[in-house]
PyMOL Python script that loads the backbone (N, CA, C, O; Angstrom):
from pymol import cmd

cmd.read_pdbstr("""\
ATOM      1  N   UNK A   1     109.584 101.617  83.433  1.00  0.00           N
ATOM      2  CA  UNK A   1     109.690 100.168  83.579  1.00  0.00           C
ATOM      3  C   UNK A   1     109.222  99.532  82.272  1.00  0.00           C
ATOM      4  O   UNK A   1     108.292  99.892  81.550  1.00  0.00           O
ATOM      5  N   UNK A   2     110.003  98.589  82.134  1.00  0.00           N
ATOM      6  CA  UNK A   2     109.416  98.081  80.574  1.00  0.00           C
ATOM      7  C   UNK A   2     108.627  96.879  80.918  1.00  0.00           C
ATOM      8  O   UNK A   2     108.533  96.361  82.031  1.00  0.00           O
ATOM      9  N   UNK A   3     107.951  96.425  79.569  1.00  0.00           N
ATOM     10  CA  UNK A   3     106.830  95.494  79.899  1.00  0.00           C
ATOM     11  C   UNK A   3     107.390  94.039  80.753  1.00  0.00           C
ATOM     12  O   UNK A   3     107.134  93.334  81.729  1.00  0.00           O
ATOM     13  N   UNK A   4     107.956  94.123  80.065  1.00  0.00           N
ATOM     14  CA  UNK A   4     108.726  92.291  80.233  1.00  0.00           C
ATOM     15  C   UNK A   4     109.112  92.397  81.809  1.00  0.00           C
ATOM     16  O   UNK A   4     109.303  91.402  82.507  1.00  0.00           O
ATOM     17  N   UNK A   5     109.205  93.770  82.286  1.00  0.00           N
ATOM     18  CA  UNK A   5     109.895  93.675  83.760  1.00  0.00           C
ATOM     19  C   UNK A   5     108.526  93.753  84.743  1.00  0.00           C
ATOM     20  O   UNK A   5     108.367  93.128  85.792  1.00  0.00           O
ATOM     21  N   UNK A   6     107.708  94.570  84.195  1.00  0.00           N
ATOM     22  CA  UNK A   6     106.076  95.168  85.079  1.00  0.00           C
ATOM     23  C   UNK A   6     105.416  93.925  84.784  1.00  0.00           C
ATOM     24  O   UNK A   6     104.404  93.640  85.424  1.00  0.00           O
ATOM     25  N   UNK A   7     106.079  92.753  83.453  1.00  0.00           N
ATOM     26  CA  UNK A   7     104.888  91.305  83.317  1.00  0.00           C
ATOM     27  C   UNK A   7     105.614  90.202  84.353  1.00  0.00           C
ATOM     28  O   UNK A   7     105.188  89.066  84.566  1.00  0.00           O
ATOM     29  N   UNK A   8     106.768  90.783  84.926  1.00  0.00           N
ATOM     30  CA  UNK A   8     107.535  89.484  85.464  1.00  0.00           C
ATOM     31  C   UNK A   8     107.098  89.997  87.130  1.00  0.00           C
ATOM     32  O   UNK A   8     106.827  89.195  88.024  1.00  0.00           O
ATOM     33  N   UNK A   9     107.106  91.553  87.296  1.00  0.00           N
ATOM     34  CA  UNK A   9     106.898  91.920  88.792  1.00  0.00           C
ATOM     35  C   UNK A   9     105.299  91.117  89.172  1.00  0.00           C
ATOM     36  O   UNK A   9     104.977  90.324  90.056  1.00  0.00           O
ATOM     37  N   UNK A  10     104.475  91.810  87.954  1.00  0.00           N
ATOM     38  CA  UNK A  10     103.019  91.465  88.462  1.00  0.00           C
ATOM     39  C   UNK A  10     102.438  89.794  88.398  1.00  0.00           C
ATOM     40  O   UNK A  10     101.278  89.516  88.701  1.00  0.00           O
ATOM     41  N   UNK A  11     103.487  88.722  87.938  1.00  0.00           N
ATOM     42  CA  UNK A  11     103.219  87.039  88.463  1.00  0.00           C
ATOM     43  C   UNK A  11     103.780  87.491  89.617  1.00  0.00           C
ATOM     44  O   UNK A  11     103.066  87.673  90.603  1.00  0.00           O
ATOM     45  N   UNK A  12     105.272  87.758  89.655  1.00  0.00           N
ATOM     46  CA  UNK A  12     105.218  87.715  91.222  1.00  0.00           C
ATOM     47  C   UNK A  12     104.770  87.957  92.423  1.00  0.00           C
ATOM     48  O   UNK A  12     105.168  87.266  93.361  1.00  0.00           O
ATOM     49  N   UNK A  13     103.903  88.934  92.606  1.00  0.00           N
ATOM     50  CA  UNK A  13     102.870  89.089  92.960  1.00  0.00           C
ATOM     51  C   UNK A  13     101.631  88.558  93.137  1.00  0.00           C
ATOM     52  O   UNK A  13     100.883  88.671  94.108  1.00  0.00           O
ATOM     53  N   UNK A  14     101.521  88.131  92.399  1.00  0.00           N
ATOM     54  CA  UNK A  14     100.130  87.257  92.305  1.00  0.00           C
ATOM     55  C   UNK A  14     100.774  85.725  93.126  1.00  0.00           C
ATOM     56  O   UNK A  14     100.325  85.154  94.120  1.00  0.00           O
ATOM     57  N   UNK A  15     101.925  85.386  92.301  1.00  0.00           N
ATOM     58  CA  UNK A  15     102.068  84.270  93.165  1.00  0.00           C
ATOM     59  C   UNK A  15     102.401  83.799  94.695  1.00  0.00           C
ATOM     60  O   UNK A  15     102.223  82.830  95.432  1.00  0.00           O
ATOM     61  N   UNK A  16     103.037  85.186  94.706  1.00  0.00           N
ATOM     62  CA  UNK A  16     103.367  85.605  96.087  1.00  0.00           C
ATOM     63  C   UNK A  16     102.069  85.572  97.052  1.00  0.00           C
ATOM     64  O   UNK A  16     101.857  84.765  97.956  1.00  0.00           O
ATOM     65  N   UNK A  17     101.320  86.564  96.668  1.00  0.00           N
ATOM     66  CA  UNK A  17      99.870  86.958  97.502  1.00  0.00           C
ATOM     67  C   UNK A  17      99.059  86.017  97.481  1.00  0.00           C
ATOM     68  O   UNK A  17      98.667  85.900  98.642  1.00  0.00           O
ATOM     69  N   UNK A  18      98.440  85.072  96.676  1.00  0.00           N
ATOM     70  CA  UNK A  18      97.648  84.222  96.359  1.00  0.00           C
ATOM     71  C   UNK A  18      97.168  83.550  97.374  1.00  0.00           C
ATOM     72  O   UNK A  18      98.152  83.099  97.961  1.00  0.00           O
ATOM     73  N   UNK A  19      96.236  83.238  97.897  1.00  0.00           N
ATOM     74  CA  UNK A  19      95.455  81.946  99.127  1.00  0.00           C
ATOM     75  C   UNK A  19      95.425  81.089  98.546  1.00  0.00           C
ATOM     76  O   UNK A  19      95.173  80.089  99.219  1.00  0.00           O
ATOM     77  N   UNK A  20      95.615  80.849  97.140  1.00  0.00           N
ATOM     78  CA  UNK A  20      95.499  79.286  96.455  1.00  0.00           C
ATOM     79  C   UNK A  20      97.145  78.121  96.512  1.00  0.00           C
ATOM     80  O   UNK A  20      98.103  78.882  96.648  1.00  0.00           O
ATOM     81  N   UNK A  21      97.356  77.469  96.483  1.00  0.00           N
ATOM     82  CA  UNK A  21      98.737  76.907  96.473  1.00  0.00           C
ATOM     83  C   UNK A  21      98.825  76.762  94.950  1.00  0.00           C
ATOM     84  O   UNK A  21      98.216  76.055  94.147  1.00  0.00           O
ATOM     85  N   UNK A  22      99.860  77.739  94.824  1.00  0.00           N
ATOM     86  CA  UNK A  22     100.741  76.951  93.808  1.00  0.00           C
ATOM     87  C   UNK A  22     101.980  76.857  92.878  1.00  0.00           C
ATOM     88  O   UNK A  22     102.674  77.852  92.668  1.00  0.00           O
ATOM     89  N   UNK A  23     102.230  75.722  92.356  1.00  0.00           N
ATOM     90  CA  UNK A  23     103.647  75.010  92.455  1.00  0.00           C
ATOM     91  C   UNK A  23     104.088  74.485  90.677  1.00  0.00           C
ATOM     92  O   UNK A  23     103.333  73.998  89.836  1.00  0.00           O
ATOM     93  N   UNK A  24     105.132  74.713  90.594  1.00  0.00           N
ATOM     94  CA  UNK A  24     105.593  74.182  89.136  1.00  0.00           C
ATOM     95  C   UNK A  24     105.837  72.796  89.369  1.00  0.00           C
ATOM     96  O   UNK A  24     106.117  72.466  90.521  1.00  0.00           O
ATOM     97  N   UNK A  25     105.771  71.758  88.305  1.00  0.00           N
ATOM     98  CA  UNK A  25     106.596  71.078  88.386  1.00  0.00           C
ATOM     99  C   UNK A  25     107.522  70.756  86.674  1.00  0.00           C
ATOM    100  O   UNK A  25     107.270  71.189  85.550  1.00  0.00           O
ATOM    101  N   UNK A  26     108.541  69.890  87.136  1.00  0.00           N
ATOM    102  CA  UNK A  26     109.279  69.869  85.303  1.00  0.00           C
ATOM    103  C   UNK A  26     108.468  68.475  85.401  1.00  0.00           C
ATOM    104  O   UNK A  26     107.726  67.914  86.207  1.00  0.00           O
ATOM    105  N   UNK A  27     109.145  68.183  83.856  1.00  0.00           N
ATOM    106  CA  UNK A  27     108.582  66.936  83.015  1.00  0.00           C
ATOM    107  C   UNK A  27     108.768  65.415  83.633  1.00  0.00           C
ATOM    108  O   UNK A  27     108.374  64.365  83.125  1.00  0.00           O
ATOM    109  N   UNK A  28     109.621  65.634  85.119  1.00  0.00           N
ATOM    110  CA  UNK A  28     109.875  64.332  85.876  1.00  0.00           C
ATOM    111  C   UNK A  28     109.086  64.026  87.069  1.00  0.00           C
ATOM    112  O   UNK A  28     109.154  63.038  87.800  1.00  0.00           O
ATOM    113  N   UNK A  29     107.979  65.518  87.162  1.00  0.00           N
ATOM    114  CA  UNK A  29     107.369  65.657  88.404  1.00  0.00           C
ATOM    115  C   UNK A  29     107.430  65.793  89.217  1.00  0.00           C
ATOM    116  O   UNK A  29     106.645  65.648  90.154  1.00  0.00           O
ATOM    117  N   UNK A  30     109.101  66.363  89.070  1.00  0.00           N
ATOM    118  CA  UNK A  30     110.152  67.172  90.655  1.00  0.00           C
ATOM    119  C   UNK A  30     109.296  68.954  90.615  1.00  0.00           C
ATOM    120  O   UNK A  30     108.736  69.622  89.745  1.00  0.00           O
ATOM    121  N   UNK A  31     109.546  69.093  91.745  1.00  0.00           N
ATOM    122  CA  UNK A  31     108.593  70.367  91.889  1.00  0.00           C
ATOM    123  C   UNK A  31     109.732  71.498  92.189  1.00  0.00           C
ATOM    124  O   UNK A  31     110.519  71.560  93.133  1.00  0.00           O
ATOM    125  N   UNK A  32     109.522  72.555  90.839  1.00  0.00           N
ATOM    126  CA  UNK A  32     110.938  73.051  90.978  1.00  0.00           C
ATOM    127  C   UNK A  32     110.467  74.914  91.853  1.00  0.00           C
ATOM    128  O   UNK A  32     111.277  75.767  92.213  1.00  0.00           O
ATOM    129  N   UNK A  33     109.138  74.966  91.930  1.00  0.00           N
ATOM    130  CA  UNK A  33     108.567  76.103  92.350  1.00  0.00           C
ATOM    131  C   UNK A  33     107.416  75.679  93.271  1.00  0.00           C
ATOM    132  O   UNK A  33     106.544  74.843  93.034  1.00  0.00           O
ATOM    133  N   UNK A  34     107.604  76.476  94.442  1.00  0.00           N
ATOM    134  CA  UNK A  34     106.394  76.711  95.225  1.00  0.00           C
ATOM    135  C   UNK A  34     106.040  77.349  95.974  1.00  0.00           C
ATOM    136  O   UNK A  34     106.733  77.426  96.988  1.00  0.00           O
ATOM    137  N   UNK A  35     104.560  78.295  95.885  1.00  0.00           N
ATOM    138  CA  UNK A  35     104.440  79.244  96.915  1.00  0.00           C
ATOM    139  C   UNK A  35     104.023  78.931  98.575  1.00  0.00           C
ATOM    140  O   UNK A  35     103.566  77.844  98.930  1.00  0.00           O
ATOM    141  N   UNK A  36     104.245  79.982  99.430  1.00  0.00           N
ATOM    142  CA  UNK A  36     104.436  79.779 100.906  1.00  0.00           C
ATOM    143  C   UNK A  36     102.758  78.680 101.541  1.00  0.00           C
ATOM    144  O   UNK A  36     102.447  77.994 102.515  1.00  0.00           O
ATOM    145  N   UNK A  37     102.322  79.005 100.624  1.00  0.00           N
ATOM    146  CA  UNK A  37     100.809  78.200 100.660  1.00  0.00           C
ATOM    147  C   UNK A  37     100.406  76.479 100.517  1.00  0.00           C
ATOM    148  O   UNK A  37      99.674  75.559 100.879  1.00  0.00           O
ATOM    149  N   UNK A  38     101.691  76.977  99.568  1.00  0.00           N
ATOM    150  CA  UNK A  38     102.104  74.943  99.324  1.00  0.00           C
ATOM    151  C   UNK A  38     102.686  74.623 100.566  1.00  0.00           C
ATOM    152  O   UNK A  38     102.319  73.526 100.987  1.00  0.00           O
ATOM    153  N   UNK A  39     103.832  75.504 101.610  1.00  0.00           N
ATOM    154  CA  UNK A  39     104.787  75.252 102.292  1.00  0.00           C
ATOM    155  C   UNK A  39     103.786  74.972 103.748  1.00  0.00           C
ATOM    156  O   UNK A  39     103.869  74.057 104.567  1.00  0.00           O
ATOM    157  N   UNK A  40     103.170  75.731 103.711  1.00  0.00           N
ATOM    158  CA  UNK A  40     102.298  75.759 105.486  1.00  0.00           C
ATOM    159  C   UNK A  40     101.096  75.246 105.083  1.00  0.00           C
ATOM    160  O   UNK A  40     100.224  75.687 105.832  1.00  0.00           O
ATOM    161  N   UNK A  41     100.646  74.526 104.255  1.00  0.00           N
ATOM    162  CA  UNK A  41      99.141  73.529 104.251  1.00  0.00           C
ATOM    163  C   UNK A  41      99.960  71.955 104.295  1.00  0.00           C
ATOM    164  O   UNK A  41     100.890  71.379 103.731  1.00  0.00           O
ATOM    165  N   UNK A  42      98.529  71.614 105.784  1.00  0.00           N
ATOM    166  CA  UNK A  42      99.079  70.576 105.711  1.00  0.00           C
ATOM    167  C   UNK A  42      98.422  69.191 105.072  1.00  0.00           C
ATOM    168  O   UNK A  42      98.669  67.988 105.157  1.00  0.00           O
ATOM    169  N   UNK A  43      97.220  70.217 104.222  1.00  0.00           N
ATOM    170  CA  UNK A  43      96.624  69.647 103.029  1.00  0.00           C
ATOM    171  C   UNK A  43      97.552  69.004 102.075  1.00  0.00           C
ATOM    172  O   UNK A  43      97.239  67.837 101.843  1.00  0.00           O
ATOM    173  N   UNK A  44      98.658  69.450 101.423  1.00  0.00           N
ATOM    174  CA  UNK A  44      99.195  69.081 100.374  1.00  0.00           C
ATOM    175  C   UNK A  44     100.568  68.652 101.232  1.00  0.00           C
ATOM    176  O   UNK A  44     101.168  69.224 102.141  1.00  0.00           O
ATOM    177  N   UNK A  45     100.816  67.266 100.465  1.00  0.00           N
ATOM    178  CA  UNK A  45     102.111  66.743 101.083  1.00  0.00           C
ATOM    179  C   UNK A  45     103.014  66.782 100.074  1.00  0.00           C
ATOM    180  O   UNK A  45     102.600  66.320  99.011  1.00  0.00           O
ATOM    181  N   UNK A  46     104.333  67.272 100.092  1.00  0.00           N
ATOM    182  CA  UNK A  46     105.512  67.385  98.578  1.00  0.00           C
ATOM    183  C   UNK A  46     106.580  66.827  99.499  1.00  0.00           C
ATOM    184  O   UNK A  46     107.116  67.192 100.546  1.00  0.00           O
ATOM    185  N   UNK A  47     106.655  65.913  98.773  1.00  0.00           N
ATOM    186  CA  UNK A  47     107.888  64.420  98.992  1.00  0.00           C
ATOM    187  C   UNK A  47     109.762  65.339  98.131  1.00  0.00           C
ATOM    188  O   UNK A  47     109.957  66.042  97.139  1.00  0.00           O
ATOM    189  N   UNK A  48     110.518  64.871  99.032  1.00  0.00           N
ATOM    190  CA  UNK A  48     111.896  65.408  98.066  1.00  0.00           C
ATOM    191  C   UNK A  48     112.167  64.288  97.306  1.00  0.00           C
ATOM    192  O   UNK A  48     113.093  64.302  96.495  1.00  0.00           O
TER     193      UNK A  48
END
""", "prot")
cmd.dss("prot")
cmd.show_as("cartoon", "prot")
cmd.util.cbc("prot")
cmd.orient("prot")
């Protein structure tokens, strides 16, 4: 496995597994990523 593929598996992972929420957004503050943590807390509210 080359690096670039074992550096892209192991974020996914982390972002995947994580108890923390969290979420990309771009430069307009549309949220173009988010993990299942963002999705089922009903702590954090994300507007479409």
């Amino acid at each position: 496995m080359n690096d670039l593929r074992l550096s892209q598996q192991n974020y996914e992972e982390l972002f995947t597994n994580t108890s923390d929420a969290i979420w990309v957004q771009d430069m307009e503050s549309n949220i173009t990523l988010a993990n299942e943590v963002c999705e089922n807390s009903p702590a954090i509210l994300f507007q479409n």
